[in-house]
N, C-alpha and C positions, 0 to 999 in steps of 0.2 A: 539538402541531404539530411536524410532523418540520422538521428542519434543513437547509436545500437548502446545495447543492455552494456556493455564491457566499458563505454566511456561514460557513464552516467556517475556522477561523483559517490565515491563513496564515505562512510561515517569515520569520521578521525576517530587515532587508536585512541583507546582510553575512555570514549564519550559513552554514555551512560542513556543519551537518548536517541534510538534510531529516527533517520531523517523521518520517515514518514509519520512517525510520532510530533516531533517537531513542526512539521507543517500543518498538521491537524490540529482545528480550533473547535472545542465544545460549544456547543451553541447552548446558552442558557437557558433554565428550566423557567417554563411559560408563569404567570401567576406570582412569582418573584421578583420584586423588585433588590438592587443595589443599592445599599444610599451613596451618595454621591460622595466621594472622596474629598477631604479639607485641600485646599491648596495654601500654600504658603503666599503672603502679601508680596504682591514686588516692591522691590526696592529702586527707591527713583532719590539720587542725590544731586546736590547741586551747591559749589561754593558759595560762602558768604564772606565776603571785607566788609569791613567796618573803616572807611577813613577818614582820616581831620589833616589836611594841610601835609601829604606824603606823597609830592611827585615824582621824588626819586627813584624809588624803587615800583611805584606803582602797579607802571607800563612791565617788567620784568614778573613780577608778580599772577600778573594778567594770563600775560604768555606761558608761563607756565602750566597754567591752569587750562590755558585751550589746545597745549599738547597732549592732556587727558581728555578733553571733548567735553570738558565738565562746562555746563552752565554756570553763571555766575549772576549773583545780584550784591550789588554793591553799593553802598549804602553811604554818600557823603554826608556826613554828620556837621554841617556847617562849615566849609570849606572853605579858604579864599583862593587868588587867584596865585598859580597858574594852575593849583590842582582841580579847583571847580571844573573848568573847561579840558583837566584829561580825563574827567569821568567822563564827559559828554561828548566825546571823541564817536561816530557816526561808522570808526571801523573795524568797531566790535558788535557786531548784531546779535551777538549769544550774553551779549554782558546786560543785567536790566539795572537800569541806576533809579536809587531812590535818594529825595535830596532832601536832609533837615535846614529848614531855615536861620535855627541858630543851631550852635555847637550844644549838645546836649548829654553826651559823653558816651562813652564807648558800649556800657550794657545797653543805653540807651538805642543804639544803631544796632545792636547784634537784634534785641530784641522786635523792631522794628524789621531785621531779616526773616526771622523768626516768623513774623505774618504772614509774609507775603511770599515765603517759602511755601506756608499751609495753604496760601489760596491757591498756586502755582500748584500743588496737587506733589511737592516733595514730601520723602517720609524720611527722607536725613538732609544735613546742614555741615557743611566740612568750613569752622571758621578760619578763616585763615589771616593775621596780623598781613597791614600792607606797609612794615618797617623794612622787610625784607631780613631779617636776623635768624630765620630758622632755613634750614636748609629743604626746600621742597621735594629736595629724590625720595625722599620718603612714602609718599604720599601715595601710589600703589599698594605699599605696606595697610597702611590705616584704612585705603578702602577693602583690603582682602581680608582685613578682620570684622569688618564690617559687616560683609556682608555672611563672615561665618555667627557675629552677635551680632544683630541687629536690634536687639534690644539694649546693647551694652553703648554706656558712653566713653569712647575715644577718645585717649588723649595722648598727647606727645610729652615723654621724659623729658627734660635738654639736658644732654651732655655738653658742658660749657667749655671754651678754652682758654687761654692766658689773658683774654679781650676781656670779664666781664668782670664791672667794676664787684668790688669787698663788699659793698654796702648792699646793692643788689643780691648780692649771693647770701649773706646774712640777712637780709630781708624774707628773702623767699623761704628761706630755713626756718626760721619765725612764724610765716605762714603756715607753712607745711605741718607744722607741730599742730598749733589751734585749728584747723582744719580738719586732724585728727582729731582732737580729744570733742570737737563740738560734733563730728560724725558719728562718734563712737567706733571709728575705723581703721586700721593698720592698713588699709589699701592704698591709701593717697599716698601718693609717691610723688606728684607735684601737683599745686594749686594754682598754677598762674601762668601757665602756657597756654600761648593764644593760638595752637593748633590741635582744633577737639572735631569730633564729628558726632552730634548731638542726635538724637533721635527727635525730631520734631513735633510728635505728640506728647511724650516726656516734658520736653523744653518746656513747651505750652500752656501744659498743665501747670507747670510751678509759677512762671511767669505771672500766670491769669491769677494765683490765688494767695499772692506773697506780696510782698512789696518788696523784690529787689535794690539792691544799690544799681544806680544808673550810669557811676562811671570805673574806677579802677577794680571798686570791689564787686566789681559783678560776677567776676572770672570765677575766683575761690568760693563766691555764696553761693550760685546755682551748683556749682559741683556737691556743698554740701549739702544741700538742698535735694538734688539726685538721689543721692545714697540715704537720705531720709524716706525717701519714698520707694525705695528698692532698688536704685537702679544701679547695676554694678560697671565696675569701673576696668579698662582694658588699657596700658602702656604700651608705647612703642618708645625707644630711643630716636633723639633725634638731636642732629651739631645745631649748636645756637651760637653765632659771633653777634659781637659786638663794635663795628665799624665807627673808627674813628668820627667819620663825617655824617654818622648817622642822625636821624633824629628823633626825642623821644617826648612825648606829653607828657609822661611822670612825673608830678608835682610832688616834692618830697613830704612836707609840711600839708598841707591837705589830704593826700592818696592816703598818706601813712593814718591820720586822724578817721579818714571814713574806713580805711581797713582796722583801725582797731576798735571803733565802735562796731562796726560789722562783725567781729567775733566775741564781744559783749554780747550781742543781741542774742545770737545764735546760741551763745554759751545758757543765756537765758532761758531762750525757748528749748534748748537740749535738755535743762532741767525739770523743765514744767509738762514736757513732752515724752521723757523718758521711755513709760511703758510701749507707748505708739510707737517710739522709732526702734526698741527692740524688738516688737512684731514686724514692723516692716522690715528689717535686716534680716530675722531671721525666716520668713515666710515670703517677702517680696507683696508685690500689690499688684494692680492694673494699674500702669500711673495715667492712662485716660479714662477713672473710672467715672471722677465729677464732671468733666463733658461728655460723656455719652449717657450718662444718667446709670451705670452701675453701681450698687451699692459698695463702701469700701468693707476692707476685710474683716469678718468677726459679726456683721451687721447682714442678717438673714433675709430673702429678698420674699416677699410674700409668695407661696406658692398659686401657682394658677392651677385650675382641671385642666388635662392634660386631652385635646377632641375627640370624637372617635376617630378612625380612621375611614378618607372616603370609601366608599363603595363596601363597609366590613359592620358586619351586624352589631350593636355592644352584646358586653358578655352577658347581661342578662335581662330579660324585658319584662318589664311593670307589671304589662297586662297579662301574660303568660303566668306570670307567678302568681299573681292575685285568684287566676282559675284556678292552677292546681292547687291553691290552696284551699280553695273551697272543696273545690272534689274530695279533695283528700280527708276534711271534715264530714262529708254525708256520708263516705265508705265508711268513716267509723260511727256516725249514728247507724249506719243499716245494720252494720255487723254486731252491734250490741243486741239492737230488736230481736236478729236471729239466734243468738244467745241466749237471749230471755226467753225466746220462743220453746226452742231444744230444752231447755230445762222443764217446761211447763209451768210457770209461775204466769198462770195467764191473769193475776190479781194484778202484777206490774205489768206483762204486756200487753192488758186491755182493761183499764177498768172499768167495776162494774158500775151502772145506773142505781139509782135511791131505790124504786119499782121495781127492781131484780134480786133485789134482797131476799131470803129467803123468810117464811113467817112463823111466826114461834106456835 
């Protein structure tokens, strides 16, 4: 049954464009091209653990992680047994395990994630501690900012509760301080939480051109590191217990010695460095500009000619011009001759021969 003129829908109150405007498409003018619109990078993330000897919480860990769908590489840092053998557990097929032969410490594994993230073709890294001490409902949270800064590094606050020891929490308050004063930043709101989501060409960058601490002090250097090279910094809240039964690598006397040479260092090169890291705080940078061969900020890149455009004449041609500009020289010798002619001064427009001379 055909459709008569009375049922055929008509334009909601209010609308501003009748249908028939709306369904008509200009078709665009021949001879014009469009340039092609930027598209924004996708974003492809994928967890990273870092473990040494933590089979308790591991398996927990894991799971949680594949209720988001997230890929994982996991990175046993010199293991013994029984955790060696729940990495290499056959029934996790999303999990990829990389195995250090000796324990080498914990920057050590992240950044070792860090690779093989880049080859794996991720543009972020969500590290995640396999102590189990932060609470993972979070973790929705951190990717949805994520994915609104994707430039920014992620990191989790902890909100502590009755469980974490005095010294620890003074600890971390200590950090917090020189963390700032070596960034030159009031942003760091914590240095030492092992739930961050890194942007993997950032990471890489610093990684490749620094020489990191390899074990406790990794966590607080590359943050300060980040925000030397522009990179800003995003919070979220997150519960952090501290279980009786739990267990931790924290060596108090050594961690504590390479954390406070590690803000020496920093405090040094903050000083020697100074004007650089106010340009980069207050302008930001590419932080992939020394692997892709960009010059950094301030450092002018040699201009190239600019081609003509296929199929389009250049504005102006050699040879053309070199003609009229001849032409344009004989039209003013002629027009003089005829000048000197009109006048009659036939002495300059013809002279005369010796034999023409007139004789006394």
């Amino acid at each position: 049954m055909s459709e008569s003129k009375e049922d055929k829908p008509k334009p909601a109150q209010g609308s501003s464009v009748p249908p028939q405007q709306s369904a008509t498409v200009k078709p665009a003018r021949s001879g014009i091209r469009t340039p092609p619109q930027p598209q924004a990078p996708q974003v492809r993330v994928c967890a990273l653990i870092p473990v040494y000897d933590q089979p308790a919480k591991l398996e927990g860990v894991v799971a949680q992680l594949r209720q988001l769908s997230l890929p994982v590489i996991l990175v046993d840092d010199g293991s013994h047994e029984p955790t060696k053998s729940l990495c290499d557990r056959p029934a996790a097929p999303f999990v990829k395990v990389i195995h250090h032969p000796v324990n080498q410490g914990k920057g050590a594994a992240v950044m070792t994630g860090f690779k093989a993230a880049s080859r794996l073709g991720y543009t972020h890294v969500l590290q995640v501690d396999a102590d189990g001490q932060i609470d993972l409902a979070v973790l929705p949270t951190l990717l949805r900012l994520m994915q609104k800064y994707p430039a920014s590094l992620i990191c989790g606050y902890p909100k502590y509760d009755a469980s974490v020891p005095k010294s620890r929490l003074w600890g971390r308050k200590l950090t917090n301080f020189w963390c700032a004063v070596n960034s030159l930043s009031l942003s760091i709101e914590d240095a030492m939480c092992g739930l961050r989501i890194y942007p993997v060409a950032a990471a890489l960058d610093v990684c490749e051109n620094a020489r990191l601490g390899r074990r406790m002090d990794f966590d607080p250097e590359i943050l300060v590191r980040l925000l030397w090279a522009g990179v800003r910094l995003k919070y979220v809240p997150v519960a952090v217990t501290y279980p009786a039964d739990g267990v931790s690598h924290f060596r108090p006397f050594g961690d504590n010695m390479r954390i406070s040479w590690m803000h020496a260092k920093l405090f040094l090169q903050m000083i020697t460095r100074f004007p650089i890291i106010i340009w980069s705080r207050a302008f930001g940078r590419d932080p992939v500009c020394r692997r892709e061969g960009v010059p950094k900020p301030g450092v002018q890149k040699p201009q190239e000619a600019k081609p003509a455009r296929p199929g389009r004449p250049p504005l102006v041609d050699p040879e053309r011009a070199r003609r009229a500009t001849h032409a344009a020289q004989a039209a003013q010798e002629a027009a003089e001759r005829v000048r000197l002619a009109a006048t009659g001064n036939a002495a300059q427009a013809s002279p005369r021969k010796a034999d023409d001379r007139p004789s006394s």
